[in-house]
C-alpha positions as a Markdown table, in Angstrom:
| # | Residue | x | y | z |
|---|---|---|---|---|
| 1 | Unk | -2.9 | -1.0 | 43.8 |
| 2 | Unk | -0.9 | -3.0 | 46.5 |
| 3 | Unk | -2.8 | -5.8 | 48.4 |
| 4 | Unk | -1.4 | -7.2 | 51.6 |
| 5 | Unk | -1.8 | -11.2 | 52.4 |
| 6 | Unk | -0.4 | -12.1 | 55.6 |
| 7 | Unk | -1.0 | -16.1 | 55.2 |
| 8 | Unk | -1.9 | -18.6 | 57.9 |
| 9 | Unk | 1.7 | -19.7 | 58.3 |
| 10 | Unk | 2.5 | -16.0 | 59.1 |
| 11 | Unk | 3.6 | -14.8 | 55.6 |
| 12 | Unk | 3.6 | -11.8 | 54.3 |
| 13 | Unk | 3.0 | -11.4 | 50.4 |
| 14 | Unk | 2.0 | -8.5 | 48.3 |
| 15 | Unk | -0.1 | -9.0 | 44.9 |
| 16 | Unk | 0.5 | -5.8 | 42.5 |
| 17 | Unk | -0.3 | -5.1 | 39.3 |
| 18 | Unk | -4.2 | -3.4 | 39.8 |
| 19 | Unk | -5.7 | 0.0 | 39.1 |
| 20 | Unk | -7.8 | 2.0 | 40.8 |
| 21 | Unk | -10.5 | 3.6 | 38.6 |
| 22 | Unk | -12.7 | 6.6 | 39.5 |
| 23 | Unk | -16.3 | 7.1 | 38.5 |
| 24 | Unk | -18.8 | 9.7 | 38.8 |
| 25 | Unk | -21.0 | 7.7 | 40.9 |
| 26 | Unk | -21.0 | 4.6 | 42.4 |
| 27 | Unk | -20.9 | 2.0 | 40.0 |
| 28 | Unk | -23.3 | -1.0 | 39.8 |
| 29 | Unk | -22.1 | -4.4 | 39.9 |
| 30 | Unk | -22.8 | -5.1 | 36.5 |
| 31 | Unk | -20.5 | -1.9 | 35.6 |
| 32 | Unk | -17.7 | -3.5 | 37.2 |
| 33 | Unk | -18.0 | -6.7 | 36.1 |
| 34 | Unk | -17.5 | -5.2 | 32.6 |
| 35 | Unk | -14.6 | -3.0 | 33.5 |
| 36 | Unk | -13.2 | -6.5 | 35.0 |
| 37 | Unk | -13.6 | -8.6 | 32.1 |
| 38 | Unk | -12.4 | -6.0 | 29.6 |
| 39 | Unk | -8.9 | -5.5 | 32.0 |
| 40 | Unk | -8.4 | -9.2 | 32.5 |
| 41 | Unk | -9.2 | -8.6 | 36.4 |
| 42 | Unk | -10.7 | -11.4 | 38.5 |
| 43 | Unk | -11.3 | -9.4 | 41.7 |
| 44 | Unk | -12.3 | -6.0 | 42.8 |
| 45 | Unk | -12.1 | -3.6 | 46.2 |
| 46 | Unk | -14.7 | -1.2 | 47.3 |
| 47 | Unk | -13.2 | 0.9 | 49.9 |
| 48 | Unk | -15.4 | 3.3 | 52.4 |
| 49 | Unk | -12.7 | 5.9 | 52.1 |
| 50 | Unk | -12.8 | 6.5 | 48.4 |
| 51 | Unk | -16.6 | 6.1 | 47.3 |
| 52 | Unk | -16.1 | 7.0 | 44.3 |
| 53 | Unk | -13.2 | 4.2 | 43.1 |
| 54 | Unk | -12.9 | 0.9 | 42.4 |
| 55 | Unk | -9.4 | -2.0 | 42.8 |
| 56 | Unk | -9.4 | -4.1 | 40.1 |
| 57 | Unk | -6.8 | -7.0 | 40.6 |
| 58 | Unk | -5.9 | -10.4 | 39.1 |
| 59 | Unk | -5.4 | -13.1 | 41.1 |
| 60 | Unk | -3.5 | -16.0 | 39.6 |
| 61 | Unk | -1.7 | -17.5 | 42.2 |
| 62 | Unk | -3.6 | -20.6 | 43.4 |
| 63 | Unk | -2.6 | -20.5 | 46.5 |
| 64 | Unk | -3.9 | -17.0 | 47.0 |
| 65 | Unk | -6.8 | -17.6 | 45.2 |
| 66 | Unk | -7.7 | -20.3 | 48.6 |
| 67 | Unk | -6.3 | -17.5 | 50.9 |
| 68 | Unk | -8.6 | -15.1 | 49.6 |
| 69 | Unk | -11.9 | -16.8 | 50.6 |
| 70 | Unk | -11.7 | -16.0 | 54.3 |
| 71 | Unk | -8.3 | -17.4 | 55.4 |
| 72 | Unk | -5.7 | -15.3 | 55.1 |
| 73 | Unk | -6.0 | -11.0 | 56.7 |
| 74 | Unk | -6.0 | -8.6 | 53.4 |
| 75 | Unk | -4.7 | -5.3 | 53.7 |
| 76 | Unk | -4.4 | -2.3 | 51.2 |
| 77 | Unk | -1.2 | -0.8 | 51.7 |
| 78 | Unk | -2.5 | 2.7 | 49.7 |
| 79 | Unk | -5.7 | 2.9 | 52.9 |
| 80 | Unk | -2.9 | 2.8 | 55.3 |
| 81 | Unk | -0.7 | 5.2 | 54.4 |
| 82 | Unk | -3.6 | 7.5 | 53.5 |
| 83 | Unk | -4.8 | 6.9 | 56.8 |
| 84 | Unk | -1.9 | 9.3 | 58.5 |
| 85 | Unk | -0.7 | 11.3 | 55.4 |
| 86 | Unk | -1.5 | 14.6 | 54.7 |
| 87 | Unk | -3.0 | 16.2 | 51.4 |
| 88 | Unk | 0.2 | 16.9 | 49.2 |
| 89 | Unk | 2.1 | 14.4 | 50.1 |
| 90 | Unk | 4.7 | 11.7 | 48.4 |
| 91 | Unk | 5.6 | 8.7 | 49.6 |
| 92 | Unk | 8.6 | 6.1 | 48.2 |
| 93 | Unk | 8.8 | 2.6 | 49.8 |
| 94 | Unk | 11.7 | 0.8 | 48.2 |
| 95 | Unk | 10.7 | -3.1 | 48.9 |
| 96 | Unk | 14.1 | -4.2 | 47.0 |
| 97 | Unk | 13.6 | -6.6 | 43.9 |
| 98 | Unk | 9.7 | -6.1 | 44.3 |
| 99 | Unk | 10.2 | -2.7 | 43.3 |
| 100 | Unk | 9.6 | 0.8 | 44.9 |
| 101 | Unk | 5.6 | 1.6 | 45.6 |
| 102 | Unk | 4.9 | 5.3 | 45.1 |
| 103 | Unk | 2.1 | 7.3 | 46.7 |
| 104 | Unk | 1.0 | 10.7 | 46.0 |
| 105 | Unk | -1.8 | 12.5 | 46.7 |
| 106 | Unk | -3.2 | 15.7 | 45.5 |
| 107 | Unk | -4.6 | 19.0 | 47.5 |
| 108 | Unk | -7.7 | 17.5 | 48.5 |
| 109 | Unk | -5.5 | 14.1 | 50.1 |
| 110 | Unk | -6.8 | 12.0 | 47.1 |
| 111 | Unk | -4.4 | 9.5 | 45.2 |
| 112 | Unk | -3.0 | 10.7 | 41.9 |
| 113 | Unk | -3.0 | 8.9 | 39.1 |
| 114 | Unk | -0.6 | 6.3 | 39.3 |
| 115 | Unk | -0.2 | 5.7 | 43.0 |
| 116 | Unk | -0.6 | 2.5 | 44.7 |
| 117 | Unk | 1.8 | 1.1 | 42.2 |
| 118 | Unk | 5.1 | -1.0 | 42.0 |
| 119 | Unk | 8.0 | 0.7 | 39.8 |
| 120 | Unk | 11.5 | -0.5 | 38.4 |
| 121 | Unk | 14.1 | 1.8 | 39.1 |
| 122 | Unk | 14.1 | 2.4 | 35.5 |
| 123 | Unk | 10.4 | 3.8 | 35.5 |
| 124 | Unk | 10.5 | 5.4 | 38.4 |
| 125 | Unk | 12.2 | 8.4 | 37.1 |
| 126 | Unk | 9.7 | 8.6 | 34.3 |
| 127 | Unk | 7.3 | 8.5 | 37.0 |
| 128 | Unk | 8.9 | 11.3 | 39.3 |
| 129 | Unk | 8.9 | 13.8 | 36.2 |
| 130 | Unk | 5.3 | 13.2 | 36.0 |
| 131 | Unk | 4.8 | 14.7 | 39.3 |
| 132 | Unk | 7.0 | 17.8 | 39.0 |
| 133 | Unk | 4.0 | 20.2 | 38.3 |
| 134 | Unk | 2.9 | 19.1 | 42.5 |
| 135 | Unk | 4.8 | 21.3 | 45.3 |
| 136 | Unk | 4.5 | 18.3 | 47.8 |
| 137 | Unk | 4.6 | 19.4 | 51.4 |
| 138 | Unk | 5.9 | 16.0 | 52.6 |
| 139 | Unk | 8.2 | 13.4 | 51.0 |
| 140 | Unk | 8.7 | 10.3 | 52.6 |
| 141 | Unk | 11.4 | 8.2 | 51.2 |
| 142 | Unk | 11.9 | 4.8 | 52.7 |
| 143 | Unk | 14.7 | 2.2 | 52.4 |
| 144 | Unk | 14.5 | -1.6 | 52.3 |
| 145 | Unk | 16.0 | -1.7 | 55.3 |
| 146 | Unk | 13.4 | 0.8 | 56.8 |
| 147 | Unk | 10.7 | -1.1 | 55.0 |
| 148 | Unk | 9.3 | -3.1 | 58.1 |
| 149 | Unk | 9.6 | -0.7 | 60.7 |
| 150 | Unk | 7.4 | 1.1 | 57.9 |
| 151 | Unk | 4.8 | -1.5 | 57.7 |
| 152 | Unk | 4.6 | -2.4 | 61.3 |
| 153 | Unk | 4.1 | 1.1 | 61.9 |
| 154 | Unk | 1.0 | 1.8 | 59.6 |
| 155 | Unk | -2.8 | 1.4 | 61.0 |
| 156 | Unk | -4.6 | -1.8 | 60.0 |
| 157 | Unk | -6.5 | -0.8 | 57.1 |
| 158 | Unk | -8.3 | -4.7 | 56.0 |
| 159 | Unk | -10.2 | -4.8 | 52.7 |
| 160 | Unk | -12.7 | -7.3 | 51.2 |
| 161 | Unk | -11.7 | -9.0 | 47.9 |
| 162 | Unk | -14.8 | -10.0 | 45.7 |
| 163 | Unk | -14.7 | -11.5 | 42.9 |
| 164 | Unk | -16.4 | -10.9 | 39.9 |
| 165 | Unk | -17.4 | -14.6 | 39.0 |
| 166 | Unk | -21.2 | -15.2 | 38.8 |
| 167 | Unk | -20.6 | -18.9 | 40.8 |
| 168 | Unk | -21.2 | -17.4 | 44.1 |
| 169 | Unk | -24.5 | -16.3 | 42.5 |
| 170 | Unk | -25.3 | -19.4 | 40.5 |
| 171 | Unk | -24.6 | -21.1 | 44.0 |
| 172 | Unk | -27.2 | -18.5 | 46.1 |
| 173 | Unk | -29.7 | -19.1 | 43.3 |
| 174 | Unk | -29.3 | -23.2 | 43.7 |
| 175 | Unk | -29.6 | -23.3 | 47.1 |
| 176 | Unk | -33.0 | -20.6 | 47.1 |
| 177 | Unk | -34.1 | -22.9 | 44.4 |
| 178 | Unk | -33.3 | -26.3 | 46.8 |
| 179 | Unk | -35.3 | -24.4 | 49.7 |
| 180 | Unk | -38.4 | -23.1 | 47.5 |
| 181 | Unk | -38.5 | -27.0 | 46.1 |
| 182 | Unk | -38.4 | -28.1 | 49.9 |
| 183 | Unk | -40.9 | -25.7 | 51.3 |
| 184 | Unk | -43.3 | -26.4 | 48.4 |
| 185 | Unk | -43.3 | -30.2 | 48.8 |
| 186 | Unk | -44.0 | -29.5 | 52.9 |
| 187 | Unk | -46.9 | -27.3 | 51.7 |
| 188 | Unk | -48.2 | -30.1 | 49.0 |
| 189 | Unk | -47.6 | -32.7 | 52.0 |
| 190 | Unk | -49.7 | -30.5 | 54.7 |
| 191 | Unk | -52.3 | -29.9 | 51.6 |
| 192 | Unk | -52.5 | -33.4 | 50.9 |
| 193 | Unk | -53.4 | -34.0 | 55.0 |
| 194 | Unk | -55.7 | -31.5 | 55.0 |
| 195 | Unk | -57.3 | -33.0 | 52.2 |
| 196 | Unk | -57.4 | -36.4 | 53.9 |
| 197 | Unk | -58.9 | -34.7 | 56.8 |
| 198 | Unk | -61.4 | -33.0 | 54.9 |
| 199 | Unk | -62.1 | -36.5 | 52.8 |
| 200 | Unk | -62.7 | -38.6 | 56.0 |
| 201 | Unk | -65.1 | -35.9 | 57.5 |
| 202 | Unk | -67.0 | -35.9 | 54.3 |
| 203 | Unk | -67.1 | -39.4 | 54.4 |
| 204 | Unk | -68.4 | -39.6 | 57.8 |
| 205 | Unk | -71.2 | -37.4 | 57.0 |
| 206 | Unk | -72.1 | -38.5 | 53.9 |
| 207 | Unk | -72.5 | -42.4 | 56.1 |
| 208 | Unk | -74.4 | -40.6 | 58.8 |
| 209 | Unk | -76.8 | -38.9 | 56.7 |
| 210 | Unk | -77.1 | -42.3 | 54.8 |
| 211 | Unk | -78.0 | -43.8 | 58.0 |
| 212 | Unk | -80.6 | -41.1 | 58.9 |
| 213 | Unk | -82.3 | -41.2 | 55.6 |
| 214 | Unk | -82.5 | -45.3 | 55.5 |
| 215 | Unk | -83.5 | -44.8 | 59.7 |
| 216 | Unk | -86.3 | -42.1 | 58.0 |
| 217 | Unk | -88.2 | -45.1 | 55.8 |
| 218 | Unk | -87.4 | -48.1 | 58.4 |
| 219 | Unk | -88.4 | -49.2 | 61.9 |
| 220 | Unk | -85.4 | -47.8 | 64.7 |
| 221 | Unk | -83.7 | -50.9 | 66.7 |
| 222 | Unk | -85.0 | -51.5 | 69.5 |
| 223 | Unk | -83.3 | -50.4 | 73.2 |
| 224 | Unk | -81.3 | -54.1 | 72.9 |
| 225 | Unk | -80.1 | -53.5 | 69.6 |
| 226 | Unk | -79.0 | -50.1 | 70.5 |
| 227 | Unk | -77.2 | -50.7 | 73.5 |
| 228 | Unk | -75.4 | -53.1 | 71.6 |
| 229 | Unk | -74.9 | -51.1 | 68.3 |
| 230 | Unk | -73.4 | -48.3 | 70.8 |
| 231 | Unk | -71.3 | -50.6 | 72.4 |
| 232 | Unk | -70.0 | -52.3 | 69.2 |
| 233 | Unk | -69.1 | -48.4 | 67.6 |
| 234 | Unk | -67.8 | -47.2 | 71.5 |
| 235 | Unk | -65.2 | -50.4 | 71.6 |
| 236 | Unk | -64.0 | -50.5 | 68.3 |
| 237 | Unk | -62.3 | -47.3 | 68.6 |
| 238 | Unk | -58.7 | -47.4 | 69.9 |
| 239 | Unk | -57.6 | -46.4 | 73.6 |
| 240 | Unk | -54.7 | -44.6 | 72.6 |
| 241 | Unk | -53.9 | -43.5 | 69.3 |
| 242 | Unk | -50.8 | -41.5 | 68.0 |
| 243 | Unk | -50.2 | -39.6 | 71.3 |
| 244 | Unk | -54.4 | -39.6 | 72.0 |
| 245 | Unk | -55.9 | -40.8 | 74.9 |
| 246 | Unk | -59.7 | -41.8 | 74.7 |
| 247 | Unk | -60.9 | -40.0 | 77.5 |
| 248 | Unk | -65.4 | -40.5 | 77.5 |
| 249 | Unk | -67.8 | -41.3 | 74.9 |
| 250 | Unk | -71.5 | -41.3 | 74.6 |
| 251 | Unk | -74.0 | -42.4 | 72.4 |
| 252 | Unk | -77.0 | -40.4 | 72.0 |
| 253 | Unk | -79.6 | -40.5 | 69.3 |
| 254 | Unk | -78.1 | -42.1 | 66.2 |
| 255 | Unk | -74.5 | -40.7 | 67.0 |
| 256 | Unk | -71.6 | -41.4 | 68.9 |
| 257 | Unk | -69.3 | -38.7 | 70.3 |
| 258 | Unk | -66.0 | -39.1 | 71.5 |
| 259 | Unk | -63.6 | -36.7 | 74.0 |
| 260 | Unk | -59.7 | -37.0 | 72.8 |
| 261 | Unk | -57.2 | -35.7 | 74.9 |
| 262 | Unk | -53.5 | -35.0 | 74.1 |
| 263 | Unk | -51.2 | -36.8 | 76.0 |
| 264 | Unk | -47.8 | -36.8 | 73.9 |
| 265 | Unk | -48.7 | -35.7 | 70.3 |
| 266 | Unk | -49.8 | -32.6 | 68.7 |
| 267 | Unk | -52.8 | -31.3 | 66.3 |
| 268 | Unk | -51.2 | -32.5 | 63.6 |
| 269 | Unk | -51.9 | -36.2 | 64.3 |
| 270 | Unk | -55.2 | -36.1 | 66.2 |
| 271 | Unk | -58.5 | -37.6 | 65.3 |
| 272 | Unk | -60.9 | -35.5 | 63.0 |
| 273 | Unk | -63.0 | -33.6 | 65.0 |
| 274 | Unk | -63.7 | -30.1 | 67.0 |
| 275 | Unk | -60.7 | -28.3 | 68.8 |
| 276 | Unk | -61.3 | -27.9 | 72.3 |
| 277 | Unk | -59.2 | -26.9 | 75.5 |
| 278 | Unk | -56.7 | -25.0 | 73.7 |
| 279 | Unk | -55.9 | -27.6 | 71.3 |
| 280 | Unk | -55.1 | -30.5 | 74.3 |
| 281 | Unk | -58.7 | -31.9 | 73.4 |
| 282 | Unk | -60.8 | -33.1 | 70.4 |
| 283 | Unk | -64.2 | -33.8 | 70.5 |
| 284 | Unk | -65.1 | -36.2 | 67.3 |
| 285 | Unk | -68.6 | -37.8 | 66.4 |
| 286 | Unk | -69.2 | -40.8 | 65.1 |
| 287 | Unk | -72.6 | -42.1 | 63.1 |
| 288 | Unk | -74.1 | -45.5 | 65.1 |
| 289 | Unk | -74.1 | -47.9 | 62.2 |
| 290 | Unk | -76.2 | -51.3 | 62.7 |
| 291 | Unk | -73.8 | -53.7 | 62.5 |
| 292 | Unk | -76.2 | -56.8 | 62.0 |
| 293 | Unk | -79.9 | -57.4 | 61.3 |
| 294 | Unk | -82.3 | -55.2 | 63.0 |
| 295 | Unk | -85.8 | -56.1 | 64.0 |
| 296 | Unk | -86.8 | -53.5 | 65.6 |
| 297 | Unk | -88.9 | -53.4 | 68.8 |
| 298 | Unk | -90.5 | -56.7 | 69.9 |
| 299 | Unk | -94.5 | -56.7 | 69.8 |
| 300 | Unk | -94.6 | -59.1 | 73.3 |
| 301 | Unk | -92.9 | -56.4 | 76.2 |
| 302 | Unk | -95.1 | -56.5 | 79.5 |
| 303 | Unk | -92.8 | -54.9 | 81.8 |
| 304 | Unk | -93.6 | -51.3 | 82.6 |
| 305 | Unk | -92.0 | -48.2 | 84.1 |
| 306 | Unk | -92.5 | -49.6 | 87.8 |
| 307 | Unk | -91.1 | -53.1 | 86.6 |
| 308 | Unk | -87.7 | -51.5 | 85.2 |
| 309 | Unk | -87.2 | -49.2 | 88.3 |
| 310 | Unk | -87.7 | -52.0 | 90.4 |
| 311 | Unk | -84.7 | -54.1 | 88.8 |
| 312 | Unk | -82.6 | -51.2 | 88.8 |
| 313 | Unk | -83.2 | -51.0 | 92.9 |
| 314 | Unk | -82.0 | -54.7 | 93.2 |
| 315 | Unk | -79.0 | -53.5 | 92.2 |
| 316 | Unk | -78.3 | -51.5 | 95.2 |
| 317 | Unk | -77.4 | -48.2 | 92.7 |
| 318 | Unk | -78.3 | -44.5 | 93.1 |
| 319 | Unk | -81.2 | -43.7 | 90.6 |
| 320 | Unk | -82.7 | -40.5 | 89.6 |
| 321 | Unk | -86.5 | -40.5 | 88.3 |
| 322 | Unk | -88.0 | -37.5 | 86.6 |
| 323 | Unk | -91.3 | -36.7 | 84.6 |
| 324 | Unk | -91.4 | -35.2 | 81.1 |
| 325 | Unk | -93.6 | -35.0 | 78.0 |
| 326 | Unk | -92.1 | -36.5 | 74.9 |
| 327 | Unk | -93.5 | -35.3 | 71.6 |
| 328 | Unk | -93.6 | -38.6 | 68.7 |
| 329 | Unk | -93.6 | -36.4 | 65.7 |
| 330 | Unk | -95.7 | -33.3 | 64.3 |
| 331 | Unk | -99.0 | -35.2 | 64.5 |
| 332 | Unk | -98.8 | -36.9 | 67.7 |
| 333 | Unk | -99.8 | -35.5 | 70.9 |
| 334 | Unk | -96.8 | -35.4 | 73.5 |
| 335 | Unk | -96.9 | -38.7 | 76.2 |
| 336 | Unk | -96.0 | -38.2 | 80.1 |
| 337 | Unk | -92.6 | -40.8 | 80.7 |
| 338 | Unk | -90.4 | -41.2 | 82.9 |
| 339 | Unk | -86.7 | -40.1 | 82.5 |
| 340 | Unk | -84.4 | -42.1 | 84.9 |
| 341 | Unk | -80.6 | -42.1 | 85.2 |
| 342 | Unk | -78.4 | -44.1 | 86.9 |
| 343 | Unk | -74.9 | -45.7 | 86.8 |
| 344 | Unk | -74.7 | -49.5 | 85.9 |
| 345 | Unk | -71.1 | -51.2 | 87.0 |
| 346 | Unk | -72.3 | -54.8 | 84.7 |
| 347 | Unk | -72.5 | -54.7 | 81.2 |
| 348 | Unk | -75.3 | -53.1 | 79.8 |
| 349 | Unk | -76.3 | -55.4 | 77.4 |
| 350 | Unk | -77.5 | -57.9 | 79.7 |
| 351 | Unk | -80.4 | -55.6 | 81.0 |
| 352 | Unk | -82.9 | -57.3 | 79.5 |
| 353 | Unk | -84.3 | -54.0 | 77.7 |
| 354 | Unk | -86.7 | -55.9 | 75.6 |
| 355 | Unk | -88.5 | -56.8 | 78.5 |
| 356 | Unk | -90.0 | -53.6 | 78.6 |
| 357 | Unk | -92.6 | -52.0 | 76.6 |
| 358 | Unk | -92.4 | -48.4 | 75.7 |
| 359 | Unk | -88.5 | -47.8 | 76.8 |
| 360 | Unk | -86.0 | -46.1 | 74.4 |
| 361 | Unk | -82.3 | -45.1 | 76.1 |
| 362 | Unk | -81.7 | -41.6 | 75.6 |
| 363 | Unk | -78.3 | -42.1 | 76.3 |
| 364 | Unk | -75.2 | -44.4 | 77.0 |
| 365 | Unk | -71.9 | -43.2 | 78.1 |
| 366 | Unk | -68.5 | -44.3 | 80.5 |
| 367 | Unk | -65.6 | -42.7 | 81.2 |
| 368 | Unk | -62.4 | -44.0 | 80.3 |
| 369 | Unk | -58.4 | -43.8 | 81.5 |
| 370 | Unk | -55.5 | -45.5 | 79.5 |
| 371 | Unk | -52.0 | -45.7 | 78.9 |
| 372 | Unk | -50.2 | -46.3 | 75.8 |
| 373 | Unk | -50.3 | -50.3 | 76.0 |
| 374 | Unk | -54.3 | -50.1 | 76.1 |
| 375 | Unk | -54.7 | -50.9 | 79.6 |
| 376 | Unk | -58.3 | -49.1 | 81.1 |
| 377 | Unk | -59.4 | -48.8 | 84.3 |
| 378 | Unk | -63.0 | -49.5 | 84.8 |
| 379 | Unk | -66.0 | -47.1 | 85.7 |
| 380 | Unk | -69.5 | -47.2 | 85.7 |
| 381 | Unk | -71.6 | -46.5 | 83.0 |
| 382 | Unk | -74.0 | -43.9 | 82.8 |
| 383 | Unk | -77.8 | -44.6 | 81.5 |
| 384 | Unk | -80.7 | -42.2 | 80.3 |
| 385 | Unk | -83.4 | -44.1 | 80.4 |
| 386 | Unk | -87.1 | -43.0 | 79.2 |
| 387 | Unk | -89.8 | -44.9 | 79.4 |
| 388 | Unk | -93.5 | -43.8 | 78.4 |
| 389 | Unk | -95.6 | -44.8 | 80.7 |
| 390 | Unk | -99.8 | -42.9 | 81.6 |
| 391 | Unk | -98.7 | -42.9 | 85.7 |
| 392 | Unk | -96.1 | -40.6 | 84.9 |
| 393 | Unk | -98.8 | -38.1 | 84.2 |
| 394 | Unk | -100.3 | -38.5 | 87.6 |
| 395 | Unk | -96.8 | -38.7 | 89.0 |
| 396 | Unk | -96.0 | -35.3 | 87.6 |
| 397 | Unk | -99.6 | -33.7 | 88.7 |
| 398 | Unk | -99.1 | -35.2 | 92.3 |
| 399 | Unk | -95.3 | -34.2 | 92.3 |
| 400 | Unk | -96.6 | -30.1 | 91.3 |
């Protein structure tokens, strides 16, 4: 077998010396690999044209050896002339001191044993005699000084040289090996989050159900406390955090729930909550946890429903009064009160809620806007106030 290296200084060199060997079937890899080592070969050819074959070759030149990986154009001299021969046919290409390379090929245009190969002039009679039992059609007999006009002549027939080493394998294996080690660590990493996650949700829980249960056997803050325990939960939390704009919360009842919206980072760094919006928003919730001594509703409140209304109006703000029956517990009969809402542009904690007897705020809630350095525009609150009160009965019977 006769490979063709043209080099990237524009070389020409030809590496002899290999066999072709036929097989019955395609051989596996591991099969060749054998039939390698046991010839001393370092590389092999698989060629489309002949199925059934396999080049083994040795390459021991160095500088070949870099060639071979990609560099330098390989061509098998026996493809080419196969290419535009004919079945029965002999060819002679005398190269000079490299020899004469002999191809012949039998009825069927497949090589003969011992084609592809370099001869001495002195084996090359012991060669010819070998084929005298063939009635070639064609004989092609080339000189050296016909020898390039030859090769320039001949279709490009390029082959792939692999080599029979199992680094190339080792290396695939490493680098699979790097990538599994990689992608398990990103999956340990995202596990650990999740866990996280899932850890400061339980934690949240567990703290409001702690609350409920010690609210259960103790008296509630009063509406003062409350406002102010919303407040204190409402202002610790951040404006912006991790590409999360706080956009509104509200307290209500013994939690406080919060609207997130994206505004530069992704899922992966907002605050535990509820997806909403198409994963632009989060809605999280937040237990109301006294944050100093309660005392609970004061015994000496005189102000009544029409006393509270009353300093709302001198505020000059848009109020909306309703009737309703609120139900105490199982074993209390429901009470007629009044539900009013308004906006408040002061500070709610300076109503003075304990003032009034009988008033509980259903809920507390503002809107906010900020950037990244934490600056907020300001904008009213929004109070639910209900206050029980016996004219709110006749209210609602005059009202129907």
């Amino acid at each position: 077998m006769a490979v063709l290296f043209t080099l990237s200084n524009g070389s020409r060199v030809f590496v002899s010396g290999m066999r072709w060997v036929p097989h019955a079937r395609r051989p596996s890899l591991r099969t060749i690999r054998g039939e390698a080592l046991a010839m001393g070969m370092t590389d092999y050819v698989r060629a489309q044209q002949l199925p059934n074959r396999v080049g083994y070759l040795k390459v021991v030149d160095e500088k070949l050896a870099d060639q071979k990986a990609g560099k330098a154009r390989k061509e098998s001299l026996l493809l080419a002339v196969l290419a535009h021969c004919e079945p029965l046919t002999c060819v002679e290409c005398d190269f000079g001191p490299s020899g004469t390379w002999v191809m012949a090929t039998d009825e069927n245009g497949l090589p003969l044993p011992g084609s592809d190969s370099f001869f001495a002039d002195d084996d090359l009679e012991g060669y010819r005699s070998s084929l005298a039992g063939f009635a070639f059609r064609q004989k092609v007999l080339v000189t050296p000084e016909q020898a390039d006009d030859f090769l320039a002549a001949l279709p490009i027939a390029p082959v792939s040289i692999r080599s029979v080493s199992l680094k190339p394998y080792y290396i695939t294996a490493g680098v699979l090996a790097v990538a599994g080690l990689i992608a398990l660590q990103s999956l340990h990493v995202l596990h650990e989050r999740n866990l996280a996650h899932l850890r400061d949700e339980a934690r949240r829980n567990f703290l409001l159900q702690q609350q409920k249960a010690h609210a259960a056997t103790q008296e509630g803050p009063s509406a003062s406390e409350w406002v102010k325990i919303c407040m204190h939960a409402a202002y610790s939390l951040p404006p912006f955090q991790n590409g999360w704009t706080l956009r509104n919360w509200e307290c209500a009842g013994r939690t406080l729930s919060v609207l997130w919206v994206r505004s530069g980072g992704t899922l992966a760094n907002a605050p535990v909550g509820l997806m909403l919006n198409n994963g632009n928003s989060v809605r999280s919730h937040y237990p109301l946890l006294p944050f100093e001594k309660i005392h609970g509703t004061p015994s000496n409140a005189t102000g009544d429903a029409k006393a509270f209304i009353a300093f709302v109006q001198r505020s000059e703000v848009n109020l909306s009064v309703k009737t309703a029956d609120l139900a105490h517990d199982d074993h209390t009969d429901a009470q007629s009160a009044y539900m009013i809402t308004f906006p408040w542009q002061g500070d709610p904690r300076e109503i003075p809620w304990d003032f009034f007897r009988n008033i509980t705020v259903e809920r507390l809630g503002r809107e906010i806007s900020s950037d990244e350095r934490g600056a907020a525009r300001n904008t009213d609150y929004q109070i639910h106030v209900a206050i029980k009160d016996s004219s709110a009965s006749t209210a609602k019977n005059e009202g129907g």
